[in-house]
N, C-alpha and C positions, 0 to 999 in steps of 0.2 A: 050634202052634209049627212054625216053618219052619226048618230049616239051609242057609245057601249055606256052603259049602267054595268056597276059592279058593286055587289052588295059589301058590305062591312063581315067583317069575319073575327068574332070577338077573341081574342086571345088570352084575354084575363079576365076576370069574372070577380068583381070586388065587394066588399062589404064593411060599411064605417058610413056612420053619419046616418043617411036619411036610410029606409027603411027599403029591403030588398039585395037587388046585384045591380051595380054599375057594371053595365059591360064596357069593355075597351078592347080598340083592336091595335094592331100592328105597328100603325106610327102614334100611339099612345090618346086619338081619339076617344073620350070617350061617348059612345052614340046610343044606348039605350037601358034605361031604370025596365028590371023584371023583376020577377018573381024567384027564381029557378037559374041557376049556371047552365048554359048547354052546354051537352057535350064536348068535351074539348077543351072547351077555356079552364086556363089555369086557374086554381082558387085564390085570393088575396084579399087580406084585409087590411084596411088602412085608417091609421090613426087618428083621432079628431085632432083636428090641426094643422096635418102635416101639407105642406106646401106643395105643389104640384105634383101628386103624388102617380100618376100616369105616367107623367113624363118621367120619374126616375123608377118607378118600376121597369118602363120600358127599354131603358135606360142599360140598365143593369142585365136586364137578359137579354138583349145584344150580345151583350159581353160574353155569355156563361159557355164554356166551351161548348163545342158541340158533342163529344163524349160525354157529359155530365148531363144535359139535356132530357134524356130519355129515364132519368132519376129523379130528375123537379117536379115534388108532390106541391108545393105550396110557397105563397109570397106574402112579406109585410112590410108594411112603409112604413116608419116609426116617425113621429113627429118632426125629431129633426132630417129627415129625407135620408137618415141611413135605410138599408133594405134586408132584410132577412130573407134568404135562400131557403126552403128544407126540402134537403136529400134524402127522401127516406127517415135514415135517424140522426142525419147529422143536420145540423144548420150553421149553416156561414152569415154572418154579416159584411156587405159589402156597403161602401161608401157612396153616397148618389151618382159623382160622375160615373163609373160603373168601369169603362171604357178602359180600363188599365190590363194591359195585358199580362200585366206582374201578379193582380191581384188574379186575373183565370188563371194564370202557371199554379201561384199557391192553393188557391180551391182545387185546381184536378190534382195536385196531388197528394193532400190531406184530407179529400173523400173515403178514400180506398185504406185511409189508417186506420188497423182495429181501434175500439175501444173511445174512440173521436165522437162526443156529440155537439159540441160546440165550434166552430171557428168564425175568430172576429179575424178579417181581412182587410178591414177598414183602413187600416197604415198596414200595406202589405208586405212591405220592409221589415217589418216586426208584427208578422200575427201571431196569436193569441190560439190556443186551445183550450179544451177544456176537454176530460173522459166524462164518460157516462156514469152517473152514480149507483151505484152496486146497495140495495135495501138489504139490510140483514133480518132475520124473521128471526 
């Protein structure tokens, strides 16, 4: 009889609730309260309340194309298990099942529109933008 041991490899790095990072990894585990994000793990913060909030983060970035990937600065679970995306300076909301292939079509391609800081995705049939608001001095 053989053992391979494989350590956990945090993927997200959360904050809400009790004090610190819930680390989670890959299949939305999550396996250890720190201090500190390591390296790597994406930042997320999650809602008081929100409902399994591992599993539709993880949920959700399945989904997120793989072009768009290498842009994903940050994640949040909102109470009712919608999920906020932020690209840099855009942020999409996506829906918990995540899983919609409709809804990655319309994120990769309303990434890349100037001027785009919001998109709700959430009914990807009809999403939602919003521009960047412009201050005037």
């Amino acid at each position: 009889m053989s053992i391979t041991v494989t350590p956990r490899v945090a993927l997200l790095a959360a904050r809400g609730g009790a004090p610190g990072v819930q680390l989670v990894d890959a299949p939305g585990v999550a396996f250890e309260r720190t201090d500190r994000a390591p390296c790597g793990a994406l930042p997320a913060t999650v809602a008081p309340g929100a409902t399994r909030p591992q599993e539709a983060a993880v949920t959700v970035l399945d989904a997120v194309p793989t072009q768009c990937r290498a842009r994903l600065r940050g994640i949040a679970v909102a109470t009712d298990g919608s999920v906020d995306l932020r690209f840099g300076t855009v942020v999409a909301r996506w829906r918990r099942s995540g899983g919609d292939r409709l809804t990655s079509a319309v994120s990769d391609a309303v990434l890349d529109t100037p001027g785009i800081a919001r998109l709700d995705a959430s009914a990807p049939r009809r999403p939602v933008t919003s521009a960047a608001q412009r201050v005037h001095a």
